[in-house]
C-alpha positions in Angstrom: -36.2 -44.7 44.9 -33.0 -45.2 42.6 -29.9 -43.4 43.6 -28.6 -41.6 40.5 -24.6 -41.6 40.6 -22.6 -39.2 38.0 -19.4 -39.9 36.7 -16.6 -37.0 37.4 -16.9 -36.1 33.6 -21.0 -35.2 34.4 -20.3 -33.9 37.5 -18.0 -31.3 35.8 -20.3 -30.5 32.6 -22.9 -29.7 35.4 -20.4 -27.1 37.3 -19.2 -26.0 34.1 -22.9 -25.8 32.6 -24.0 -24.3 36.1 -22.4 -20.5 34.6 -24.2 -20.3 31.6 -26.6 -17.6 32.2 -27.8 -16.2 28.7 -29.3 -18.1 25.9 -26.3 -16.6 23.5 -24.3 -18.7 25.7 -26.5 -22.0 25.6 -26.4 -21.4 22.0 -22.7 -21.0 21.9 -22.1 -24.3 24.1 -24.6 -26.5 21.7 -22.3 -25.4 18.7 -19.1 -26.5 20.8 -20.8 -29.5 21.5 -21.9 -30.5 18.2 -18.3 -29.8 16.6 -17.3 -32.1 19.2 -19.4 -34.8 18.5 -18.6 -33.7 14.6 -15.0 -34.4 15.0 -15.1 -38.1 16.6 -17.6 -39.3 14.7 -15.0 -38.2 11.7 -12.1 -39.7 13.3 -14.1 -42.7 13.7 -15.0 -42.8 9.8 -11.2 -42.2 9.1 -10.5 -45.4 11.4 -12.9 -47.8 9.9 -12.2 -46.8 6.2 -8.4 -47.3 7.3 -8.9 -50.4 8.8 -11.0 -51.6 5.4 -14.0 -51.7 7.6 -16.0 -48.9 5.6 -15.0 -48.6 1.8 -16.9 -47.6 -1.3 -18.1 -50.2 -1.7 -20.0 -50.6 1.3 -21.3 -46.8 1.1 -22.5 -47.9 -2.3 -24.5 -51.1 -1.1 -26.4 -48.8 1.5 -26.9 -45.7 -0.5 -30.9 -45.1 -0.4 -31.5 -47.6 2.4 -33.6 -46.6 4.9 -33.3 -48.3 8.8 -36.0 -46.8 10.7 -38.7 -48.7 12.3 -41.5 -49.1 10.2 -45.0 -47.8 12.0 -48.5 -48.8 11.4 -51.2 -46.6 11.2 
């Protein structure tokens, strides 16, 4: 059997997690985590259209293209 080992950062979000008791409060916590997310994958847009990485441009080239893998039926 594989020994799972957490970082300190998990180990916390479990303690933390660990007094959440109502499903308002699940709720709640998904929103928090979803702004968080929200804001750094912002900051990371800001950084690559700063950088040059991500322009017009480029949004232009990949407006209507779609990435996901094709399945067969």
């Amino acid at each position: 059997m594989e020994t799972i080992t957490f970082t300190p950062a998990q180990i916390h979000v479990f303690n933390l997690v660990s007094h959440i008791k109502s499903d308002d409060g699940l709720l709640r916590l998904r929103k928090q985590l979803a702004a968080f997310y929200a804001q750094q994958v912002d900051s990371e847009m800001d950084r690559l259209w700063e950088s040059g990485q991500w322009n017009e441009s480029r949004l232009k080239e990949l407006r209507g293209s779609h990435f996901r893998t094709p399945y067969k039926k």
